[in-house]
C-alpha positions as CSV (number, residue, x, y, z in Angstrom):
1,X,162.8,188.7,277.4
2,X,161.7,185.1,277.2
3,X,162.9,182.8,274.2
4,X,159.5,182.9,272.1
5,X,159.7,186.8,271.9
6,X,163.0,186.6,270.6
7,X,161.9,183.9,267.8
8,X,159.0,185.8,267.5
9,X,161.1,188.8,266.1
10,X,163.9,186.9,264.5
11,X,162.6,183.8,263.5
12,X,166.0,181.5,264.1
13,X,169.0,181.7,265.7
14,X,170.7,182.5,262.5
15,X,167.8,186.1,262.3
16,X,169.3,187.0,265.8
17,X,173.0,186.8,264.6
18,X,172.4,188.5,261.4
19,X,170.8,191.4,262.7
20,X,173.8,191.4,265.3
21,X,176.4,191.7,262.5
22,X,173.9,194.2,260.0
23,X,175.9,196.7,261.0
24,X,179.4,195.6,261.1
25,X,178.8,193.8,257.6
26,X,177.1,197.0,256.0
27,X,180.3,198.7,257.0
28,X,182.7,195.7,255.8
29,X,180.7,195.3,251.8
30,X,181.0,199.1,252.0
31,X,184.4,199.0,252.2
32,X,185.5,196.2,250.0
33,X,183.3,198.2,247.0
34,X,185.2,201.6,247.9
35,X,188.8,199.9,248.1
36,X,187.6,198.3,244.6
37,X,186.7,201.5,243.5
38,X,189.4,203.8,244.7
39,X,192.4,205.0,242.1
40,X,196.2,204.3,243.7
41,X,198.7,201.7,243.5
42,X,198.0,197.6,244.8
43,X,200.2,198.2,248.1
44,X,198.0,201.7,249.2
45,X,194.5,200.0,248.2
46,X,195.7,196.8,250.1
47,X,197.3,198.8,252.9
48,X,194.0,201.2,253.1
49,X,191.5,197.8,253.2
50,X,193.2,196.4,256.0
51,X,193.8,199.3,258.2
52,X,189.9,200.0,257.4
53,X,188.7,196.9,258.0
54,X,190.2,196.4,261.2
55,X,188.8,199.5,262.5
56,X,185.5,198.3,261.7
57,X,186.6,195.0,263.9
58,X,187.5,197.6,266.5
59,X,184.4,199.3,266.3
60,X,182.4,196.4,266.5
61,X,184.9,194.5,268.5
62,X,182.0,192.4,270.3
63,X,180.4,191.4,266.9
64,X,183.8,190.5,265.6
65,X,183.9,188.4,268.6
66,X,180.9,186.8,268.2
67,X,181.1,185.7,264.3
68,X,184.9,184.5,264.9
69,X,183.7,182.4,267.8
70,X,180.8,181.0,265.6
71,X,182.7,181.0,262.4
72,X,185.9,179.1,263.6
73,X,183.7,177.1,266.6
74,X,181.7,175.1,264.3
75,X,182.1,172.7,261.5
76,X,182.0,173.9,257.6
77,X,179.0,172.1,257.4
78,X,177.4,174.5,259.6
79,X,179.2,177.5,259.0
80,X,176.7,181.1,258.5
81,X,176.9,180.9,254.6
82,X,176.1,184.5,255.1
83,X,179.6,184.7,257.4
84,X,181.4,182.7,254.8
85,X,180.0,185.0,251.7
86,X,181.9,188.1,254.2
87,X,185.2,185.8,254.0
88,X,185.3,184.7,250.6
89,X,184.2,188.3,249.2
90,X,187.3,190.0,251.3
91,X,189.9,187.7,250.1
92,X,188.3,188.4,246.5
93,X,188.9,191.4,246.7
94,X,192.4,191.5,247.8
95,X,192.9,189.2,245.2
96,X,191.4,191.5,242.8
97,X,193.8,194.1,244.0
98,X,196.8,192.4,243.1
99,X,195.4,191.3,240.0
100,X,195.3,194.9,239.0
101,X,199.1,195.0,239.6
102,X,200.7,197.5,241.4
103,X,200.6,200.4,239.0
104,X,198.4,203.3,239.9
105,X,194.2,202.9,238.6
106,X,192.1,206.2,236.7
107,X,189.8,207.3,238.9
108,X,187.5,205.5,236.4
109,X,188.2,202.3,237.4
């Protein structure tokens, strides 16, 4: 595949990575929502997001790869800002978590 077919279709760099990580970050927003979501006490939600989200790391171990190597190999300044949206929203929602205290949740939220 020569480099103008692969612009052609993804437009930038930047298209080519995001539709590397669709997957892997469908499965991550997916996660955060249900772990926001889900009734049980601060250390099983916490506990449950992490285990969860490194399976997904697992699963998509060369994606995971690839954004860590582009995340922490280039300056702030140039940094996805859909990459650092994924970062900021998990460490949200951990923070969210503990917010909520360590009591148990309704299954209404």
């Amino acid at each position: 595949m020569t480099k103008p077919v692969l612009y052609y279709y993804f437009r930038s760099k930047e298209g080519i990575y995001l539709e590397l990580m669709r997957e892997p970050f469908g499965k991550f927003a997916a996660l955060v929502e249900e772990t926001l979501l889900t009734a049980g006490s601060a250390r099983e939600r916490l506990f449950r997001l992490c285990l969860r989200a490194y399976d997904i790391v697992v699963e998509h171990i060369d994606a995971a790869r690839v954004m860590y190597a582009i995340y922490y190999g280039l300056r702030r300044a140039r940094r996805s800002s859909t990459s650092t949206r994924y970062h900021r929203r998990f460490q949200e929602a951990v923070l969210q978590v503990l917010r909520e205290g360590s009591g148990t949740r309704s299954s209404g939220g």
